[in-house]
N, C-alpha and C positions, 0 to 999 in steps of 0.2 A: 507600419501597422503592428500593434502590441499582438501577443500573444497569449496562449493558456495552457500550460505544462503541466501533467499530471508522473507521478512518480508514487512506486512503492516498496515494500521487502527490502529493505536495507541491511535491517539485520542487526545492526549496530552493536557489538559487543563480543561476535564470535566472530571466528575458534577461538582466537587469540586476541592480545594486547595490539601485536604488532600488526596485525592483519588486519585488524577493524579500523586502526589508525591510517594505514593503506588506504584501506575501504574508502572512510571518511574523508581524505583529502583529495579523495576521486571526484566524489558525493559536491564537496566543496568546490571542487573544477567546473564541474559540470552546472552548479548556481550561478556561480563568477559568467559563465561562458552564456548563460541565457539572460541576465541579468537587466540588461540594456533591451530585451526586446518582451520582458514578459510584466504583464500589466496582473495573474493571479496564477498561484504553483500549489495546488492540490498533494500532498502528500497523504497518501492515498493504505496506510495503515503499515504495521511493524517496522517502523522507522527504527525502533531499537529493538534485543533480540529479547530483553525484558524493561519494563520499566514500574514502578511505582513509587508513588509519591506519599511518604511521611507528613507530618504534618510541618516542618522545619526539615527536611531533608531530602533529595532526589539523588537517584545516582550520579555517582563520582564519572566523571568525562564528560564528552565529545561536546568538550568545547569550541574547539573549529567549528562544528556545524552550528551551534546555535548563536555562534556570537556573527555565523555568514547568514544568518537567519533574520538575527538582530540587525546586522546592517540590510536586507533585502527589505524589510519591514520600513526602517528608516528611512528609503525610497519611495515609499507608496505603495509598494510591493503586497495584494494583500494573499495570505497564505491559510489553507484551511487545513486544517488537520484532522484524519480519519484514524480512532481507532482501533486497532487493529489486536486479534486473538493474543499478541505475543507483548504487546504495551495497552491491553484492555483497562488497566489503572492508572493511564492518563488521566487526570485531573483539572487542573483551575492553573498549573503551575506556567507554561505557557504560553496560554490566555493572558494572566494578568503581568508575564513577565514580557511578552514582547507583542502581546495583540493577535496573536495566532486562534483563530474561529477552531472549536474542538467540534468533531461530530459523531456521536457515538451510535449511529444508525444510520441508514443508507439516506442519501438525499436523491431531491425530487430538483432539480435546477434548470434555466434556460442559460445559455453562452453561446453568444454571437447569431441569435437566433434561431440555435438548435435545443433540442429538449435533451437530458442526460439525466439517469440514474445512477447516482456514482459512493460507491460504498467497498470495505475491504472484499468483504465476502463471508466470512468466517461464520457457520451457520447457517444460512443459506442454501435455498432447493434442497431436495429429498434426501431423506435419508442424515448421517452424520447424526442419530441420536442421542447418542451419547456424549456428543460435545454439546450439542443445542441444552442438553438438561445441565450440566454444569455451570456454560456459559450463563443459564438462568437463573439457577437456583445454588450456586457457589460463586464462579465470578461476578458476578454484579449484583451479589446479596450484598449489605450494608454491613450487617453482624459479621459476614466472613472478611471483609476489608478490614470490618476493627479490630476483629481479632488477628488478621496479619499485622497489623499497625504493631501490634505489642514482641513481635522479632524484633530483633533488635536489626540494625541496617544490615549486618554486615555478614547475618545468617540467614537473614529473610531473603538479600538477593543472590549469595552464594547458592542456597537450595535450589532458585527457582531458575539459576543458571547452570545448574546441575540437570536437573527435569526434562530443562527444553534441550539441551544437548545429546539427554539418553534419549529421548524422544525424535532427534533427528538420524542419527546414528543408526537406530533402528529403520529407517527407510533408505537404504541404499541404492534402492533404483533411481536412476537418471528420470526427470519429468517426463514423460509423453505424454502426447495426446490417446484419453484411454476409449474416445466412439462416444457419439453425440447421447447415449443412453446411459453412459456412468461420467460424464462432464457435467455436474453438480451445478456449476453454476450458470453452464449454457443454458440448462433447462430452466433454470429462476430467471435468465432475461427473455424465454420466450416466454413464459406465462408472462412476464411483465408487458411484452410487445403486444401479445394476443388480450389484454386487459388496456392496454391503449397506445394505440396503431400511430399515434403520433408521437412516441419513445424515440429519439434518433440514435442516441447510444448509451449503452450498459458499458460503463468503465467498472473493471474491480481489481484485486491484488491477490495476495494471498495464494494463489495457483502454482505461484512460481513458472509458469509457461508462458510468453508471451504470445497471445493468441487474439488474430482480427477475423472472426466469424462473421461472414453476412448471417441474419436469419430471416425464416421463413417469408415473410415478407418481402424479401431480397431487395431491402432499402435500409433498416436498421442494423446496428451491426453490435457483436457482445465484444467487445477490446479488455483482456488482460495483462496488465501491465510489464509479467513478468517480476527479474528482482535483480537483486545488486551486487549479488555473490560471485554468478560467473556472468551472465547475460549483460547486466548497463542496460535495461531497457528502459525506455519512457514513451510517452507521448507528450504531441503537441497539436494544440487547434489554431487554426490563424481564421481570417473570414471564409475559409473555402468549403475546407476538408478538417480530417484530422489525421495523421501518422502515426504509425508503432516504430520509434526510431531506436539505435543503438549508438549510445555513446560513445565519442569518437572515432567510429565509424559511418560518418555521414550518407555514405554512397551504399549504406546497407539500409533497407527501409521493408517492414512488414506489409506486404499488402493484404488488403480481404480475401479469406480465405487461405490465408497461410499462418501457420504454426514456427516457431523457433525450435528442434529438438538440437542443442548444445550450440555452435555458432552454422549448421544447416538448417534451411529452409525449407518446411516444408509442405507441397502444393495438396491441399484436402479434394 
């Protein structure tokens, strides 16, 4: 029986050369290794740690993943791509180069007869207003793309790898779980659940914590995927269930109601 893989936070591009290259042949493992049993692979936002698209240019690498992307596709493999706060200038380049569906806002879908809302997160539930206004009226203005257009490659993505680096740096703290009142995006799949009761699951990324909350309802449940840096987390749906698994670590599996803080588990 085929499957349905969802994956996110990659990161692709930091700290380092050599690191991300690491990253990415993991990233690449872990395709090769589901390949044979998965029928659609969700990647599920910030697959790179920036990306934009020139009109004749994309950034330089990670070729292993997209030419094991190109062959997943060449199987019948179909793949959708979410994007995500940190490659929000994903484009058409993708799409037309290997058939990969882009989704630049949360989808509404059924899989294997369950209902799913499945989107990065980024913006989302209360609060975070001053990324929401950005996100709106800087990143995904037209005028401001064209006017990045006119950097030239090789400062436009130096800066913006620059940015998001002092931008990480600055948050030192390890992920936890911060209480169902400041978990931003729990609260966005309970209004979603409380707005229709037949929601099965809220997948989303960006969190960096991998996290399987039942809610309210104590039938639907909010799954964050987690990311790629230290955790390897993902999911998988078959006809049953779905799992919050850890890359080759098979006999380690997130159940409802537990959180990841570093490689402990822990029971909410």
């Amino acid at each position: 029986m085929k499957k349905i893989y969802f994956a996110s936070d990659f990161h692709l591009g930091i700290p380092n050369l050599t690191q991300s290259h690491l990253r990415e042949a993991k990233i690449v493992r872990w395709l090769t290794s589901i390949q044979d049993h998965a029928e659609r692979i969700f990647l599920v936002g910030d697959i790179f740690d920036f990306w934009f698209e020139y009109k004749t240019v994309v950034p330089k690498g990670y070729l292993r993943l997209l030419g094991k992307l190109a062959e997943l596709r060449s199987k019948g493999i179909a793949i959708d791509y979410f994007t995500g706060n940190h490659d929000i200038w994903m484009f058409e380049y993708l799409d037309k180069e290997l058939g990969i569906k882009i989704h630049r806002k949360p989808l509404y879908t059924t899989l294997k007869g369950k209902k799913f809302l499945i989107g990065h997160g980024d913006g989302l539930g209360p609060k975070d207003k001053g990324y929401k206004f950005l996100k709106k009226y800087i990143f995904n203005n037209r005028l401001c793309q064209w006017l990045f257009r006119w950097f030239h490659p090789d400062l436009g993505i130096r800066l913006a790898l620059f940015f998001s680096q002092k931008s990480r740096n600055a948050q030192k703290d390890p992920e936890v779980f911060k209480g169902e009142e400041d978990e931003w995006l729990l609260a966005y799949a309970k209004r979603k659940v409380d707005q229709d009761p037949g929601l099965d699951y809220c997948i989303f990324g960006h969190r960096h914590l991998p996290l399987d909350l039942l809610l309210s309802n104590q039938r639907s449940r909010y799954i964050n995927l987690g990311e790629w840096l230290d955790s390897f987390t993902y999911a998988v749906l078959d006809e049953q269930n779905i799992q919050l698994r850890y890359f080759e670590h098979p006999e380690k599996t997130i159940h409802p109601t537990q959180y990841a803080k570093g490689k402990e588990l822990i029971n909410l």
